[in-house]
CHARMM-style PDB file with segment names, atoms N, HN, CA, C and O in Angstrom:
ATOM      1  N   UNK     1      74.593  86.066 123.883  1.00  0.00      PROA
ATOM      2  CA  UNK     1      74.969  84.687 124.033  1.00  0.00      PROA
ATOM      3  C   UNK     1      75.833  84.291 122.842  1.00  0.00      PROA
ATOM      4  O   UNK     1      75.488  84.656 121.717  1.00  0.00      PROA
ATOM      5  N   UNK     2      76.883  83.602 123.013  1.00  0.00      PROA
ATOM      6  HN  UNK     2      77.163  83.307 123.927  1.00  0.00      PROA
ATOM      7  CA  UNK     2      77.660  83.280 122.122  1.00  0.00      PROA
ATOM      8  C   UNK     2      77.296  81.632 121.809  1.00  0.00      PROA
ATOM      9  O   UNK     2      77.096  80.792 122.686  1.00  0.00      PROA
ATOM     10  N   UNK     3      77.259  81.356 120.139  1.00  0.00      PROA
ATOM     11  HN  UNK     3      77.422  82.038 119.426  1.00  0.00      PROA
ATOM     12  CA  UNK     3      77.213  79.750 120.115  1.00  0.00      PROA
ATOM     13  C   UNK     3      77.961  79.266 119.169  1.00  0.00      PROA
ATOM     14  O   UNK     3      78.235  80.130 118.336  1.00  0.00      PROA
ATOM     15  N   UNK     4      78.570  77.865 118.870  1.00  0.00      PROA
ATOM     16  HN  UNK     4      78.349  77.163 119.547  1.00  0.00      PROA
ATOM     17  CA  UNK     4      79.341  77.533 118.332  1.00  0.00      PROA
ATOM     18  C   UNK     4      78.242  76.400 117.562  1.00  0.00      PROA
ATOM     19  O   UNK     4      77.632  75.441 118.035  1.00  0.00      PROA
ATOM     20  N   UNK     5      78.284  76.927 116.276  1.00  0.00      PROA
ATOM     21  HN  UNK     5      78.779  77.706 115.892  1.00  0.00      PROA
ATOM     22  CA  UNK     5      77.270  75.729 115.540  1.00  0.00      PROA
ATOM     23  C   UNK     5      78.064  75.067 114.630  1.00  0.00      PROA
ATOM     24  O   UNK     5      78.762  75.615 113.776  1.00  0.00      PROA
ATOM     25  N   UNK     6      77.916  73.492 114.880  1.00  0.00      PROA
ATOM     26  HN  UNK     6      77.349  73.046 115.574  1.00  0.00      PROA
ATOM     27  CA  UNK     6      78.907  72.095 114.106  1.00  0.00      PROA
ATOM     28  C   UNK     6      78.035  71.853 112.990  1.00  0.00      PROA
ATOM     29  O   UNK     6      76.911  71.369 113.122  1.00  0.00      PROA
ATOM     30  N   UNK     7      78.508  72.163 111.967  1.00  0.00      PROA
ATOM     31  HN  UNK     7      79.421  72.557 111.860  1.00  0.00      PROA
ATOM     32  CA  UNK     7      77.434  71.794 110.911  1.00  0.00      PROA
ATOM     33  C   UNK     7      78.507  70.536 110.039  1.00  0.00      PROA
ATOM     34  O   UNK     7      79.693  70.817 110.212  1.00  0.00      PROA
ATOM     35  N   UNK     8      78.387  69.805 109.544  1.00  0.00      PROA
ATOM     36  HN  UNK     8      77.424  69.577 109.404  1.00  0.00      PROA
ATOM     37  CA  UNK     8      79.707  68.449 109.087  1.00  0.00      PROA
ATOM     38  C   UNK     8      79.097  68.617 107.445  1.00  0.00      PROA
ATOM     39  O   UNK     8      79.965  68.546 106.575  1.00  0.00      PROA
ATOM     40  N   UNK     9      77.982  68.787 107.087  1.00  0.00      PROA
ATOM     41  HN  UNK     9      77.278  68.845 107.794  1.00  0.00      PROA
ATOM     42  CA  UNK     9      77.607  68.981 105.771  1.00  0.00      PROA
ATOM     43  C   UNK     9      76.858  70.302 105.589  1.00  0.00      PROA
ATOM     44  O   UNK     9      75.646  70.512 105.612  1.00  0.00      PROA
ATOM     45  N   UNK    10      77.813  71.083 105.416  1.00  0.00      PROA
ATOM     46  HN  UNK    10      78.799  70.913 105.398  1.00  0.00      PROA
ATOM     47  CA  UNK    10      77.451  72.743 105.015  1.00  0.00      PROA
ATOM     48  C   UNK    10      76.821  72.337 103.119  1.00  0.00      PROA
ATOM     49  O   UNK    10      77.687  72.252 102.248  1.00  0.00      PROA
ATOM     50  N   UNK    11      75.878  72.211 102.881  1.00  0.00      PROA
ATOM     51  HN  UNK    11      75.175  72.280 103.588  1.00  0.00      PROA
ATOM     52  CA  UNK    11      75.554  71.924 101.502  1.00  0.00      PROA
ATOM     53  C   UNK    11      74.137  72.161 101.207  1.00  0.00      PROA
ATOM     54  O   UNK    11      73.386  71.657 102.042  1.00  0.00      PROA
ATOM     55  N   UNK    12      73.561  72.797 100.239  1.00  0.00      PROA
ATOM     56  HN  UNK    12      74.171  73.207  99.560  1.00  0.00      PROA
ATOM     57  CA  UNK    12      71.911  72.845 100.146  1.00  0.00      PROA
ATOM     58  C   UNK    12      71.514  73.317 101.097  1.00  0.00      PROA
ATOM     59  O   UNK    12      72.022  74.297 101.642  1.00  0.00      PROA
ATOM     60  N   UNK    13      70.382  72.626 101.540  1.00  0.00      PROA
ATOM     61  HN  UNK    13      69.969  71.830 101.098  1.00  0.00      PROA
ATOM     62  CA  UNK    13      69.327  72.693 102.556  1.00  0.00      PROA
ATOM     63  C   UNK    13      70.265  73.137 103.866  1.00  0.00      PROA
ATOM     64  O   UNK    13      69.898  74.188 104.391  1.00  0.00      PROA
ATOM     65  N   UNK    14      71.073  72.683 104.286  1.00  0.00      PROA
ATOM     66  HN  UNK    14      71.372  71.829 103.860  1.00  0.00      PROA
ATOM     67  CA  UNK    14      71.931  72.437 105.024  1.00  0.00      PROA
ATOM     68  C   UNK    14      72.910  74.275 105.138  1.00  0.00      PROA
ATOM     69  O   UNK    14      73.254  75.115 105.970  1.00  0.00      PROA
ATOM     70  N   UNK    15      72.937  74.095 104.187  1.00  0.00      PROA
ATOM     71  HN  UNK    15      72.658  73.412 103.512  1.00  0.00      PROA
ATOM     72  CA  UNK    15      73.732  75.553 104.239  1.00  0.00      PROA
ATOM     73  C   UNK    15      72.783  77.031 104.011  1.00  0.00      PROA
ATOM     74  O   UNK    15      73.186  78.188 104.129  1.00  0.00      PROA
ATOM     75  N   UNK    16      71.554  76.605 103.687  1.00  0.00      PROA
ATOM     76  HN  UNK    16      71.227  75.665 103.591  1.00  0.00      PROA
ATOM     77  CA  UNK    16      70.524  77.548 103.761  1.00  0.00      PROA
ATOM     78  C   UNK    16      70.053  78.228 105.251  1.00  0.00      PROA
ATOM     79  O   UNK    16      69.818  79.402 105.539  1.00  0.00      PROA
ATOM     80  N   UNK    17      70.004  76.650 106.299  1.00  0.00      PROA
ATOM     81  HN  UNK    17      70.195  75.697 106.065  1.00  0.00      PROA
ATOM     82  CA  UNK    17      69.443  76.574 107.242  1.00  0.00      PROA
ATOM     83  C   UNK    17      70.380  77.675 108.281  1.00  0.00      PROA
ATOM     84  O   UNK    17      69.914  78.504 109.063  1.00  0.00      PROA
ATOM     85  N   UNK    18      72.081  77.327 107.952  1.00  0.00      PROA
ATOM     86  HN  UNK    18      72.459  76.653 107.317  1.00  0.00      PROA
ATOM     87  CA  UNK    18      72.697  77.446 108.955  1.00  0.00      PROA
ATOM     88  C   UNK    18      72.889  78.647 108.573  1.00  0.00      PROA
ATOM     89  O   UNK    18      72.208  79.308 109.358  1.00  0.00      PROA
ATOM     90  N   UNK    19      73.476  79.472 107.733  1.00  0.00      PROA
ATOM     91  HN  UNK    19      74.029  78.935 107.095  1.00  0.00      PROA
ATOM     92  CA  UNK    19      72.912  80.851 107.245  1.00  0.00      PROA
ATOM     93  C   UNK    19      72.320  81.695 107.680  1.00  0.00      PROA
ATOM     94  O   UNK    19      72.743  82.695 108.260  1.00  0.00      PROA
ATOM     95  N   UNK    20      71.010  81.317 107.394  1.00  0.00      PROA
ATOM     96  HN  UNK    20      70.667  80.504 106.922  1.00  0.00      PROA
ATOM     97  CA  UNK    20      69.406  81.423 108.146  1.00  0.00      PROA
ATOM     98  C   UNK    20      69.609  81.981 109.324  1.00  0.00      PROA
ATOM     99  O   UNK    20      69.526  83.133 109.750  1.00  0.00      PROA
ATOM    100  N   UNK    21      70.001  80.553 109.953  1.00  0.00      PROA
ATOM    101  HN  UNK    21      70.068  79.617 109.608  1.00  0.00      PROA
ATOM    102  CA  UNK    21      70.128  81.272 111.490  1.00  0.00      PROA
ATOM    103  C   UNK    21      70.817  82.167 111.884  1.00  0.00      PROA
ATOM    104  O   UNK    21      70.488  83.138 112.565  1.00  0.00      PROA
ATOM    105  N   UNK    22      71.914  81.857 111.430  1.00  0.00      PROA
ATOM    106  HN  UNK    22      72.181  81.068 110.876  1.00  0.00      PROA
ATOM    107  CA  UNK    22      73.092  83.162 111.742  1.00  0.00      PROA
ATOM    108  C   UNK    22      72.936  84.491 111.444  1.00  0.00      PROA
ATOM    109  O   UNK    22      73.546  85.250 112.196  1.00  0.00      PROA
ATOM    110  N   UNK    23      72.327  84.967 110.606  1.00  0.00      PROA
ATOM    111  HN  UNK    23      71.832  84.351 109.994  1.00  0.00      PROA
ATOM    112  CA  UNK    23      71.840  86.237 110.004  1.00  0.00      PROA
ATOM    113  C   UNK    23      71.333  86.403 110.469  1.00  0.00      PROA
ATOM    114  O   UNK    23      71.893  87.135 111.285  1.00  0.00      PROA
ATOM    115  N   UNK    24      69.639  86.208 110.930  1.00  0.00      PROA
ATOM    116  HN  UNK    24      69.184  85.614 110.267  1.00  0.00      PROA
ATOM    117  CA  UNK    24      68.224  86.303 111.686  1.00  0.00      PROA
ATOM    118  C   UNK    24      68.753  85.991 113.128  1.00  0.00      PROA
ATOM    119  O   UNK    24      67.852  86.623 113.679  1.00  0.00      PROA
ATOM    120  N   UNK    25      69.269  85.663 113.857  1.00  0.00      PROA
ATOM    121  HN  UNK    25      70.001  85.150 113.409  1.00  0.00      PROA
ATOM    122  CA  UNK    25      69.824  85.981 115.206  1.00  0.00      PROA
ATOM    123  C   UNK    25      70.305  86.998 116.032  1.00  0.00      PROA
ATOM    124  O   UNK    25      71.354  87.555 115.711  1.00  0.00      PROA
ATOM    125  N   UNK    26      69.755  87.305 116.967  1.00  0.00      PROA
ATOM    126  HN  UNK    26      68.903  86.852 117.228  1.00  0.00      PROA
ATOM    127  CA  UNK    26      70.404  88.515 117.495  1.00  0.00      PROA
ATOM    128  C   UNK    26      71.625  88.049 118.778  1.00  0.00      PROA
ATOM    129  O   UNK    26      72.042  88.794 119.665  1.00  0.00      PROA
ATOM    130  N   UNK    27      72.076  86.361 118.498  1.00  0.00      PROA
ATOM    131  HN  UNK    27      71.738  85.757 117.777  1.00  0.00      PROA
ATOM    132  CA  UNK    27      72.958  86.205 119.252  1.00  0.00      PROA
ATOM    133  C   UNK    27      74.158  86.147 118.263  1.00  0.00      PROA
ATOM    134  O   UNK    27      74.025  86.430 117.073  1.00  0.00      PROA
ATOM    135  N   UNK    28      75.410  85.743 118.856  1.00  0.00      PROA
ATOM    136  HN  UNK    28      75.519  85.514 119.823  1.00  0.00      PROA
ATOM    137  CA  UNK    28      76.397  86.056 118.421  1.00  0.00      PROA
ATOM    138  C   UNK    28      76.641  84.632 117.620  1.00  0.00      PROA
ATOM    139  O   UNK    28      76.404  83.899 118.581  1.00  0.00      PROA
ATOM    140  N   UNK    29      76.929  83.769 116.605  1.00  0.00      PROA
ATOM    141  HN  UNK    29      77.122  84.364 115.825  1.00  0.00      PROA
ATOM    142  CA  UNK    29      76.809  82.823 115.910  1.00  0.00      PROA
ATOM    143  C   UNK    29      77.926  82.147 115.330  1.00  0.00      PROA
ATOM    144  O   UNK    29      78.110  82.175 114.113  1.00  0.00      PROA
ATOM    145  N   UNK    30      78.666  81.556 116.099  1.00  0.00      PROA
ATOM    146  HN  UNK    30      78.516  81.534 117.088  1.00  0.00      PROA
ATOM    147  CA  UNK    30      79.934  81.580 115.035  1.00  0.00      PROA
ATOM    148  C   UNK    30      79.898  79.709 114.281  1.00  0.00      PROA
ATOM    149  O   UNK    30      79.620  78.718 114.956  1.00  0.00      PROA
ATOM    150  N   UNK    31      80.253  79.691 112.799  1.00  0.00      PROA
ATOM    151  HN  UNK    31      80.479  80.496 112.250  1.00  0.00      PROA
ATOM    152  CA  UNK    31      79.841  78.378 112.009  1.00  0.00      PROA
ATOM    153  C   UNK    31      80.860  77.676 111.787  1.00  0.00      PROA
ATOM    154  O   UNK    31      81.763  78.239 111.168  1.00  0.00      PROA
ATOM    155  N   UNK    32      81.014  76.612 112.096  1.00  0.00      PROA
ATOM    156  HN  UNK    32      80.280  76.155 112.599  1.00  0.00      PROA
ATOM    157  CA  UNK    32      82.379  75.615 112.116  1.00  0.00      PROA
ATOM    158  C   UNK    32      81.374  74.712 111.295  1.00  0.00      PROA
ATOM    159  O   UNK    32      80.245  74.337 111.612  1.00  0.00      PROA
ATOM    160  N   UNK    33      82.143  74.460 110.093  1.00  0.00      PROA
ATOM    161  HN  UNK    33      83.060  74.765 109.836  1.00  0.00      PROA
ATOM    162  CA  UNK    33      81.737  73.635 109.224  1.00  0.00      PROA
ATOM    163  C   UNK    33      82.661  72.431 108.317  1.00  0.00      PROA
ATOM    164  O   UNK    33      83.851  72.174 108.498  1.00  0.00      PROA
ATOM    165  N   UNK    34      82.074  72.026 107.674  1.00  0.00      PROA
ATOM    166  HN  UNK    34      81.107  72.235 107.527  1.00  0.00      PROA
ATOM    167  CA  UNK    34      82.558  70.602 106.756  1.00  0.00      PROA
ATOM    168  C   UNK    34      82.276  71.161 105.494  1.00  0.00      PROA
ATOM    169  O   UNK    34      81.210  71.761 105.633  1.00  0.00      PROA
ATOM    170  N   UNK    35      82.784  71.311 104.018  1.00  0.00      PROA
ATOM    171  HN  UNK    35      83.651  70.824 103.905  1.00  0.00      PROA
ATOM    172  CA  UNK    35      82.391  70.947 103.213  1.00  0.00      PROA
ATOM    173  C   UNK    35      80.831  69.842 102.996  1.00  0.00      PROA
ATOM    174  O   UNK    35      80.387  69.098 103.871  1.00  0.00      PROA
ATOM    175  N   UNK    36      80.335  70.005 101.803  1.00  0.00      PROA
ATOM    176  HN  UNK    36      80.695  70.609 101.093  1.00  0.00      PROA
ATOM    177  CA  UNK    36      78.921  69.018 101.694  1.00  0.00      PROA
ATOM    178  C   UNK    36      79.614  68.258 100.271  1.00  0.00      PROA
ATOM    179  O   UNK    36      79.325  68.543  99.109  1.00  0.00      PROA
ATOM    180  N   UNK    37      80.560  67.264 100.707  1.00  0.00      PROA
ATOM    181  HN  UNK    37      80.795  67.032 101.651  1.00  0.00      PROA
ATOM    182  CA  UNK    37      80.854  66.187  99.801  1.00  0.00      PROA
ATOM    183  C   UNK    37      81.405  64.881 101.109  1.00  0.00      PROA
ATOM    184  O   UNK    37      81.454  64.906 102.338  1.00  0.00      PROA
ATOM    185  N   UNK    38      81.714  63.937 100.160  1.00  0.00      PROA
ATOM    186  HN  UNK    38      81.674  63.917  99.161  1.00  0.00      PROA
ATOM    187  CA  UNK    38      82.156  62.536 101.490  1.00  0.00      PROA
ATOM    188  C   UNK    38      81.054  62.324 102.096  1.00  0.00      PROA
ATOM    189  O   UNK    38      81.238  61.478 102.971  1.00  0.00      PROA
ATOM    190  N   UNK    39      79.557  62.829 102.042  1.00  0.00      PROA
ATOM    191  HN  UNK    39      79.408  63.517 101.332  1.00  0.00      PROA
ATOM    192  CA  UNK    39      78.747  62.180 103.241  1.00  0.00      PROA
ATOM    193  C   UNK    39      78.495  61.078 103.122  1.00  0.00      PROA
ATOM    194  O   UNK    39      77.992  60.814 104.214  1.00  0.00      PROA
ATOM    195  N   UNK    40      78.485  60.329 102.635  1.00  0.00      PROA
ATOM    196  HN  UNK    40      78.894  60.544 101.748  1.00  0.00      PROA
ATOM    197  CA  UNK    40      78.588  58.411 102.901  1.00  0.00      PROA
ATOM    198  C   UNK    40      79.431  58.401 103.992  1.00  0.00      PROA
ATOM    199  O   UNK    40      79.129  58.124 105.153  1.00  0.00      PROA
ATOM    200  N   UNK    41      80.900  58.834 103.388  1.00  0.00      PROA
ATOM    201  HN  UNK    41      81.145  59.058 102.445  1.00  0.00      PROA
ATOM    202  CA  UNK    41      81.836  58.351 104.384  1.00  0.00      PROA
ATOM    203  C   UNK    41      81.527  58.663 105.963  1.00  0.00      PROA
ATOM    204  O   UNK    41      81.167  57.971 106.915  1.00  0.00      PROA
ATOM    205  N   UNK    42      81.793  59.818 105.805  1.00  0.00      PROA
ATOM    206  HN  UNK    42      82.086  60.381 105.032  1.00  0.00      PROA
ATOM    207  CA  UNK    42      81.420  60.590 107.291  1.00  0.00      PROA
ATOM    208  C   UNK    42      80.365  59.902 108.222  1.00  0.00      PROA
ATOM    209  O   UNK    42      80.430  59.839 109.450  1.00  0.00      PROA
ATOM    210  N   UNK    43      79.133  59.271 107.208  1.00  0.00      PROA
ATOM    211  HN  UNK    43      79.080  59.323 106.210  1.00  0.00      PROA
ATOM    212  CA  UNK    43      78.050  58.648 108.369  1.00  0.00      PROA
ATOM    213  C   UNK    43      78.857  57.637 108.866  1.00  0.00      PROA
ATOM    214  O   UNK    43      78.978  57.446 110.076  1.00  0.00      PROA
ATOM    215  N   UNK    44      79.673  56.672 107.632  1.00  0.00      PROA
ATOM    216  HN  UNK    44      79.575  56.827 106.649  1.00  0.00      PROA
ATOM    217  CA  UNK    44      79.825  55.137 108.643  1.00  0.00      PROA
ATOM    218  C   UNK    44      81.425  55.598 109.490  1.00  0.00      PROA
ATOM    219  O   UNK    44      81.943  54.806 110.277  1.00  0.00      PROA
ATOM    220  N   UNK    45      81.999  56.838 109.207  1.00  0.00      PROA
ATOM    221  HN  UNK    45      81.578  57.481 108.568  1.00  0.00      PROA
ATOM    222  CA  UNK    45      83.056  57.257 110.325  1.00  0.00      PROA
ATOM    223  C   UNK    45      82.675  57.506 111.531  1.00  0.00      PROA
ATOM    224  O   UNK    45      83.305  57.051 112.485  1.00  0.00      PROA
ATOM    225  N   UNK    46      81.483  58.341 111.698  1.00  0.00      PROA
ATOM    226  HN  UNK    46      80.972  58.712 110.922  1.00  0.00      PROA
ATOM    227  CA  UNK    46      81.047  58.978 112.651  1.00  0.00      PROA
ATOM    228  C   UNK    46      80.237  57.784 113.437  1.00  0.00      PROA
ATOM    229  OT1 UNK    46      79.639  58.029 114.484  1.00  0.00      PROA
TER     230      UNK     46
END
């Protein structure tokens, strides 16, 4: 299975998690990400 994971704050916890998964998966994982700075902004953009 192929998946496309949106992560908008690749940072810390955040970039541990998505990692995590991708490694320890036996599906195919591909990570589209954001930098982990601007998150103020990004919440009241989004």
């Amino acid at each position: 299975m192929n998946i496309l994971l949106l992560e908008p704050f690749l940072s810390g916890s955040h970039q541990k998690w998505a990692e995590g998964y991708q490694s320890h998966s036996r599906h195919d994982i591909r990570l589209l990400s954001l930098k982990g700075r601007h998150w103020k902004w990004r919440m009241h953009g989004g």
